[in-house]
C-alpha positions in Angstrom: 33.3 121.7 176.4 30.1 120.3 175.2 30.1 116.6 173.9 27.1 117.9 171.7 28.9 120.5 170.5 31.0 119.3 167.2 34.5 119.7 167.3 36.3 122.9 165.4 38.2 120.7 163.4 35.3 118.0 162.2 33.3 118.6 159.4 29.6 118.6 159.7 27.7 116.3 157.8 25.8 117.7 155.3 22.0 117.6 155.3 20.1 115.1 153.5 17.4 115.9 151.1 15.2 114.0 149.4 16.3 113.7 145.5 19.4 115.7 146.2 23.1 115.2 146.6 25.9 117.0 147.3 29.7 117.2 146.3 31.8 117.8 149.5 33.7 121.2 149.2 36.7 120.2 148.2 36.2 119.0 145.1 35.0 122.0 142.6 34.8 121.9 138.8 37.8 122.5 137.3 39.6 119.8 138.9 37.9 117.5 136.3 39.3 116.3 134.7 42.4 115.1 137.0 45.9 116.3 135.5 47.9 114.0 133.4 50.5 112.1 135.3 54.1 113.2 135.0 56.7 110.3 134.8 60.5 110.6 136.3 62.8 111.1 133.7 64.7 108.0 132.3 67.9 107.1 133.2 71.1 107.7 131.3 72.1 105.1 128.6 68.6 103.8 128.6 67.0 103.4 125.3 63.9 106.4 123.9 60.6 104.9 124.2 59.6 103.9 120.5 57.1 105.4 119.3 53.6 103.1 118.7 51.6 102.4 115.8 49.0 103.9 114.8 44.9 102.8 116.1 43.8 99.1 114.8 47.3 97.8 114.3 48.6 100.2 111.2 51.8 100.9 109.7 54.2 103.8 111.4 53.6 107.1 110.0 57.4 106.9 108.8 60.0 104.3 108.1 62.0 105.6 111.0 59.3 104.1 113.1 60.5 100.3 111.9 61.8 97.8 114.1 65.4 97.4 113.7 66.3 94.4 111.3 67.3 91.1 113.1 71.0 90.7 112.9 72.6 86.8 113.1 76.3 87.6 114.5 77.3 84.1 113.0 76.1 85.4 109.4 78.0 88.5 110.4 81.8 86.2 111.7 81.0 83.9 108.4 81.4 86.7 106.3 84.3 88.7 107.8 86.3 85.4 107.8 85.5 85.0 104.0 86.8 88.3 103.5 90.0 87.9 105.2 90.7 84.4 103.6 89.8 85.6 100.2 91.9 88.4 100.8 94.8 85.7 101.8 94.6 84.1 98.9 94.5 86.9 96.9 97.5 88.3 99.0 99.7 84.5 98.2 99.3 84.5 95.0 100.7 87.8 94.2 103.2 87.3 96.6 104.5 84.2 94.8 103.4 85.3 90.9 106.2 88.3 92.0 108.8 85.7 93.1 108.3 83.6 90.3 109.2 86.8 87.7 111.8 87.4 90.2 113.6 84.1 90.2 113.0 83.7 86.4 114.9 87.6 85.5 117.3 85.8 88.0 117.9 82.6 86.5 118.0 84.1 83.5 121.1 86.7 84.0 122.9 84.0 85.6 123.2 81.9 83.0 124.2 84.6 80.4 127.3 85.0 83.0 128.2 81.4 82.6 127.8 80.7 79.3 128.6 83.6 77.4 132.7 83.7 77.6 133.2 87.3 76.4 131.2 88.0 79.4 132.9 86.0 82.2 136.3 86.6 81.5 135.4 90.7 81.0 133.6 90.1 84.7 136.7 88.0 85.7 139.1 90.4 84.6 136.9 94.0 86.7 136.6 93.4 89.9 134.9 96.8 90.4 131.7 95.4 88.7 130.8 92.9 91.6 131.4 95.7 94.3 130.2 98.3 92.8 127.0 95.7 92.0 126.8 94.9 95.5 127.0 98.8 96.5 123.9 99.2 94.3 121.9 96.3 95.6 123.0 97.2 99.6 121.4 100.7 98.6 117.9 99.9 96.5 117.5 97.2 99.6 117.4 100.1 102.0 115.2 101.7 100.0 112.7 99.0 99.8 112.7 97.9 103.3 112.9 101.4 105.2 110.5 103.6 102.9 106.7 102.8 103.4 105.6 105.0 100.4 108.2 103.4 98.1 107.0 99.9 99.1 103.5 100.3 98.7 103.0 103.3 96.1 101.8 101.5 92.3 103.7 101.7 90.4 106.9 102.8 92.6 106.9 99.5 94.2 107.2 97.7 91.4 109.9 99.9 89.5 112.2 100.0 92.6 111.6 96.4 93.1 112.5 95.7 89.2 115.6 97.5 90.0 116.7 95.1 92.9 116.4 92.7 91.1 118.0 93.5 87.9 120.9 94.3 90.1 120.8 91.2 92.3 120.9 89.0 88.8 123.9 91.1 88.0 125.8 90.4 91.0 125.0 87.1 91.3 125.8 86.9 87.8 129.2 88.1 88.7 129.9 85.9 91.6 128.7 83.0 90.0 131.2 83.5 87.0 134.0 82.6 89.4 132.6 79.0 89.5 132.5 76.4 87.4 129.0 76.2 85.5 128.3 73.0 86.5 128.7 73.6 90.0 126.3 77.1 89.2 123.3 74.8 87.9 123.3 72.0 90.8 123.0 74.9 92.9 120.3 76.2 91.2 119.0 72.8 90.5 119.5 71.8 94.9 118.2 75.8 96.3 114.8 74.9 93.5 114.6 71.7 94.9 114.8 72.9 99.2 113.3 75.6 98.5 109.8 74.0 97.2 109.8 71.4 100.0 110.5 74.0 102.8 107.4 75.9 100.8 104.9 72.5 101.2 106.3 71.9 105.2 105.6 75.5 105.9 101.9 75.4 104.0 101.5 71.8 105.7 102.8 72.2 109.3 100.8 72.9 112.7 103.9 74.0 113.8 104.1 78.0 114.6 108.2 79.2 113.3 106.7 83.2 113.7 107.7 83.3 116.9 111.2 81.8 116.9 112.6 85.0 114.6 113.8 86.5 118.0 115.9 83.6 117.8 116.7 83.4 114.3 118.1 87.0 114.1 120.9 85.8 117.0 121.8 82.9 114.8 122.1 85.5 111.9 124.9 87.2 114.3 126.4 84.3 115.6 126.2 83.2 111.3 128.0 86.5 110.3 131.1 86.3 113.2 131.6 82.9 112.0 132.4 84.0 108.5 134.4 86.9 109.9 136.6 84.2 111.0 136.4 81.9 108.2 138.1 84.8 106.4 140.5 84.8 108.7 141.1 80.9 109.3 141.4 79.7 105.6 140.1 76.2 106.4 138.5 74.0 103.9 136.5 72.0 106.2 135.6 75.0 108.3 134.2 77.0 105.3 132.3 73.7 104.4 130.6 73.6 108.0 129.7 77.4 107.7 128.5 77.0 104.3 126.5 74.0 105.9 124.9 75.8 108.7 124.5 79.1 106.5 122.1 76.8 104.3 120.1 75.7 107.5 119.6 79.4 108.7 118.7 80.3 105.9 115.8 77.4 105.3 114.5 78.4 108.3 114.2 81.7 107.5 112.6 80.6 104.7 110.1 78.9 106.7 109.6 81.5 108.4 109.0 84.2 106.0 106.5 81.9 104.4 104.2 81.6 107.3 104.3 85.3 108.0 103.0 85.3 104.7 100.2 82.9 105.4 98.9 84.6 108.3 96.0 82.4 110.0 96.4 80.8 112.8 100.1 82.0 113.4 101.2 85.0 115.8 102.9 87.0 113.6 101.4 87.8 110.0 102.4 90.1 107.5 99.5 92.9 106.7 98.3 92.5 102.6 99.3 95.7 101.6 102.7 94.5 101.7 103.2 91.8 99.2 106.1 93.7 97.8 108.3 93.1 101.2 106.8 89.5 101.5 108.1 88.7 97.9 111.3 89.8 98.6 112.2 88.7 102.2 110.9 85.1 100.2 113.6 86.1 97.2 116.4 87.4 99.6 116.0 83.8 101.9 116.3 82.1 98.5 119.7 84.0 97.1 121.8 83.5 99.7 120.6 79.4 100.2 121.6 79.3 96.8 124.6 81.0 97.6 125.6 78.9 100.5 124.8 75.6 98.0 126.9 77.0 95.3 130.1 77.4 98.0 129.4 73.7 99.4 129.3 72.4 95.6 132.5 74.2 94.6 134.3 73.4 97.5 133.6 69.6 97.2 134.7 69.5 93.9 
């Protein structure tokens, strides 16, 4: 092969002419201008390219094309916990203006039973009116606690809850006309008294009782087999020592219920749409410390 000879696979230069100059082959017109680049697709998850503004720094074309707003998620925690505390306290204070009308209907029937003596000696002398009473209550209590739509539905809440405690004041009306009336209004004066301090230790404390109602409900037990056999074993200073501990269980539950109530920083919490079932777990825990009070007053007389 001849060195002078150029190779097969070597291009030959081109020839140079004054005032001219060539393109190489490979390159021909309509390859100019080069094709637009095509970008790999973006990954899932990441965010669409947004679109730019117009030339010399102008507005979008559309609002769509503005930056999000700035969001501060401490402006954003600030106000959800206003919410819920203003909700609270909207929550409390129906809870107890519902007691209070409860305890006052209460009060009130009570008293008629003790001082009106047509009335006490007619209850003293029908028995079938305090169980047939406490048939009625046993029954409208069901009714409260099991049914959702009774409980919550305005105004069937507040009928079926008028009801109770109609009833309730008529039982305890009953019951309490088998003691002597002064003995009825240091109870009343004593479960008033416990009942508001137990109300400022459970608004006060840093203590959490929510979580001890495991516990409470096995007292309750243990507290209903002990007067299973207080009816048996007529003792006078037995009954005195389960009237004694009844009151105590029944404080606590009181405490209890109060804090659910509150909500915060406790583990258990009542939701707001059920004021209803707060204000009467608070009204039950109150009639039956009054109860126990008005069984340690009699019997010490």
């Amino acid at each position: 092969m001849d060195k002078n000879q150029p190779a097969r696979d070597e291009v030959p230069p081109y020839p140079a002419q004054q005032g001219a100059r060539y393109l190489p082959q490979f390159q021909h017109q309509q390859d100019y201008p080069p094709p637009a680049q095509v970008y790999p697709p973006l990954p899932e998850g990441f965010p669409p390219a947004q679109p730019q503004q117009d030339f010399m720094g102008g507005p979008p074309g559309s609002l769509q094309d503005a930056p999000p707003a700035y969001e501060s998620s401490l402006d954003n925690t600030t106000a959800l916990l206003f919410s819920d505390k203003a909700i609270r306290r909207a929550f409390i204070r129906k809870v107890y203006l519902t007691l209070m009308v409860q305890l006052l209907i209460t009060v009130g029937i009570i008293c008629m039973f003790i001082y009106w003596q047509t009335l006490k000696l007619w209850v003293l002398d029908n028995y079938w009116f305090t169980y047939t009473l406490l048939v009625v209550t046993f029954v409208l209590l069901l009714i409260l606690v099991c049914c959702d739509t009774v409980r919550r539905k305005v105004p069937l809440n507040f009928i079926f809850l008028g009801l109770f405690t109609v009833a309730e004041g008529l039982m305890l009306g009953a019951i309490s006309a088998f003691y002597n009336a002064d003995a009825v209004m240091w109870a009343i004066g004593a479960t008033a008294f416990v009942t508001f301090g137990l109300s400022l230790f459970a608004l006060q404390t840093k203590w959490d009782f929510t979580m001890f109602t495991g516990v409470l409900c096995t007292i309750g037990l243990v507290l209903l087999a002990f007067a299973i056999l207080c009816a048996i074993i007529r003792s006078l200073w037995l009954q005195i020592v389960y009237a004694s501990v009844g009151t105590l269980v029944f404080a606590l539950y009181l405490v209890v219920d109060t804090q659910l109530m509150l909500g915060g920083n406790h583990k258990y919490s009542l939701n707001p749409e059920e004021y209803i079932f707060a204000a009467l777990n608070l009204y039950l825990d109150i009639i039956n410390m009054f109860l126990f009070l008005l069984q340690i007053f009699q019997l010490c007389e």
